[in-house]
C-alpha positions as CSV (number, residue, x, y, z in Angstrom):
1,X,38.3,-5.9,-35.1
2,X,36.0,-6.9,-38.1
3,X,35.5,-10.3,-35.6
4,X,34.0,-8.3,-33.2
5,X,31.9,-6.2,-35.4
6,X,29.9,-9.1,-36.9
7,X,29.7,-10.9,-33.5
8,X,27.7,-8.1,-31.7
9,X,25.0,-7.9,-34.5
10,X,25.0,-12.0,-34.1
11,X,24.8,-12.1,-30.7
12,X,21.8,-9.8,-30.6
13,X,20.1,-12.2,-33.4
14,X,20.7,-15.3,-31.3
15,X,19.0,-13.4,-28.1
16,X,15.7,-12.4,-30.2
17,X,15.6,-15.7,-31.7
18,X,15.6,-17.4,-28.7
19,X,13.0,-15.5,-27.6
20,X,14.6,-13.0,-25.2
21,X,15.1,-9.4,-25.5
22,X,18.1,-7.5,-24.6
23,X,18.3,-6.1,-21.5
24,X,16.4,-3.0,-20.2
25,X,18.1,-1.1,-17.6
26,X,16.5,-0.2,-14.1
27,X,15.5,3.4,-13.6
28,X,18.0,5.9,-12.5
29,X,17.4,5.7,-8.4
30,X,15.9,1.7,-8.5
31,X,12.6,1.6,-7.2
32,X,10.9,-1.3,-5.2
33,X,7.7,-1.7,-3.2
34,X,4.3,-1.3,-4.4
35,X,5.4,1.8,-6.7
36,X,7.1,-0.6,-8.7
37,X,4.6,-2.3,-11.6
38,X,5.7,-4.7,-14.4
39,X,4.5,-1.2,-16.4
40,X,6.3,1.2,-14.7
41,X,3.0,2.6,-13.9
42,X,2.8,4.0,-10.3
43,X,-0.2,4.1,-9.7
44,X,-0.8,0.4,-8.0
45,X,-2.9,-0.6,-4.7
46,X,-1.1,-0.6,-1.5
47,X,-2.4,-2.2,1.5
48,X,-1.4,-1.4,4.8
49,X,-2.4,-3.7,8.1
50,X,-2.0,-3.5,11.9
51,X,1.7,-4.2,11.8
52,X,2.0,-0.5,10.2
53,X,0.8,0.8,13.1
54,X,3.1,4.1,13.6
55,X,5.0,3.8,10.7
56,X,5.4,5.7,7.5
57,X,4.5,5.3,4.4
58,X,5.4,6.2,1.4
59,X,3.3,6.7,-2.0
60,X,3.3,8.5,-5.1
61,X,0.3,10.9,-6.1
62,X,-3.0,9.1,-7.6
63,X,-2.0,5.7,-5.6
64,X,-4.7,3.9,-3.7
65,X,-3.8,2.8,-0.1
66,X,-6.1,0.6,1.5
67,X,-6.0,0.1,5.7
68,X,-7.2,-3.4,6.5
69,X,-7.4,-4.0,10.5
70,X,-8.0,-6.7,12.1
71,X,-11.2,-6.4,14.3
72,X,-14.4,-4.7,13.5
73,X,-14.3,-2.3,16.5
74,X,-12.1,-0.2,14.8
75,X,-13.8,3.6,14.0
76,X,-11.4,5.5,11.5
77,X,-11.3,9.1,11.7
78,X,-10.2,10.1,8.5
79,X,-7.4,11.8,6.7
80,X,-5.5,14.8,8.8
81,X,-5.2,16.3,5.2
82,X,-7.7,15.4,2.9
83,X,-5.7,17.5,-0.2
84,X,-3.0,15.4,0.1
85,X,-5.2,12.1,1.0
86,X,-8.6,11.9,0.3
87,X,-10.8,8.8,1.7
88,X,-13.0,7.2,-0.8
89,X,-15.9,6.4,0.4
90,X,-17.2,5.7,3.8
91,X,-14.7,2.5,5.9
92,X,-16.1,-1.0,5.5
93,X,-16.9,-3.4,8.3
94,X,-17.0,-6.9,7.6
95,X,-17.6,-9.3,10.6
96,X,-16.0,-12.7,10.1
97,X,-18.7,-15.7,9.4
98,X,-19.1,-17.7,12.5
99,X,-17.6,-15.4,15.1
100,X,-18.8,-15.3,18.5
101,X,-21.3,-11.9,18.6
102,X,-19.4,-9.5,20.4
103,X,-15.8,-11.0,19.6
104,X,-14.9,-8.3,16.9
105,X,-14.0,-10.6,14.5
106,X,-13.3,-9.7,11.1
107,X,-12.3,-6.4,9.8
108,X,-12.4,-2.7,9.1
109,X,-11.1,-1.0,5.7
110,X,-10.8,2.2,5.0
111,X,-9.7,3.3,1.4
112,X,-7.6,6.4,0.6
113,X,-6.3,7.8,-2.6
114,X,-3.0,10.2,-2.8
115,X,-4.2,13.1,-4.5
116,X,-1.2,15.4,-3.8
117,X,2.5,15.7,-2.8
118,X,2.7,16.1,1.0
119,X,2.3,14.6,4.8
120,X,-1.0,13.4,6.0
121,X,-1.8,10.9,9.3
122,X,-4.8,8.1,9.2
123,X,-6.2,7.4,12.6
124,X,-8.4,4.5,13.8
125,X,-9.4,4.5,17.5
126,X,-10.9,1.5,19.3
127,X,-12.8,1.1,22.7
128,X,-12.7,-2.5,22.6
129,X,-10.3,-4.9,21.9
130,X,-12.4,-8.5,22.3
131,X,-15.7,-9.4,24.1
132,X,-16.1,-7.3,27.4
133,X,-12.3,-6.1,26.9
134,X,-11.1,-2.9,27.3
135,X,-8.0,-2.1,25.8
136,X,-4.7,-2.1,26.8
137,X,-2.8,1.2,26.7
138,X,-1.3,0.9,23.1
139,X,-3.7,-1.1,21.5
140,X,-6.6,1.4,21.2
141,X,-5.0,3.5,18.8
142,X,-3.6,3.4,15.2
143,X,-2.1,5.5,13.0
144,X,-0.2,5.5,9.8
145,X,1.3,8.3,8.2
146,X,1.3,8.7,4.6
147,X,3.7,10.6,2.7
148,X,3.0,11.1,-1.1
149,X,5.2,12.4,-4.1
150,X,4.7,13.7,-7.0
């Protein structure tokens, strides 16, 4: 018994002199994604693309999100709730250097910031999906819905 009682302390002593720290245990729940920081802090940048197209997503309140799609035809209509997701700032095109004009190529972002618990749907239409193309049934419409916690 009295073994074990000066090995604990000892162990301890060996682990903060080596230079590591006992362990920390993971939040009740675990947590992964972009909620997660090395701080704990929930409050970090999450990007969605074109592959999110139709999916959920889910955030915690005051996170950023930024949509980032993959053509400059795309026109985003804005928040379906803009007390529960707010845009900041008008969506950005940026045409890629060197792209043939009328290609499309580059992209649109549109920034957001969770500002309250609750449901709200981005959408981004498109007439266009190359030079002279129409586009295809499917690929003229995006939307991602965001779903933010306290």
């Amino acid at each position: 018994m009295c073994r074990l009682a000066l090995a604990v302390p000892l162990l301890v002593l060996s682990v903060t002199a080596c230079g590591g720290s006992p362990a920390t245990p993971a939040p009740a729940g675990g947590s992964s994604g972009p909620a997660a920081t090395a701080t704990g802090a929930a409050t970090a940048d999450v990007t969605a693309t074109d592959k999110d197209n139709g999916h959920e997503l889910r955030v915690r309140g005051g996170q950023r999100i930024r949509i980032v799609l993959s053509s400059t035809y795309w026109n985003f209509q804005g928040s379906s709730d803009s007390t529960v997701l707010r845009a900041e700032g008008a969506a950005q095109v940026s045409p890629q250097p060197g792209c043939v004009p009328g290609a499309g190529c580059g992209t649109a972002t549109a920034t957001y910031r969770a500002v309250a618990p609750g449901r709200a749907t981005v959408t981004a239409t498109r007439r266009s999906c190359g030079e002279a193309m129409g586009c295809a049934s499917g690929n003229d419409r995006y939307t991602l819905t965001v779903v933010v916690s306290p």
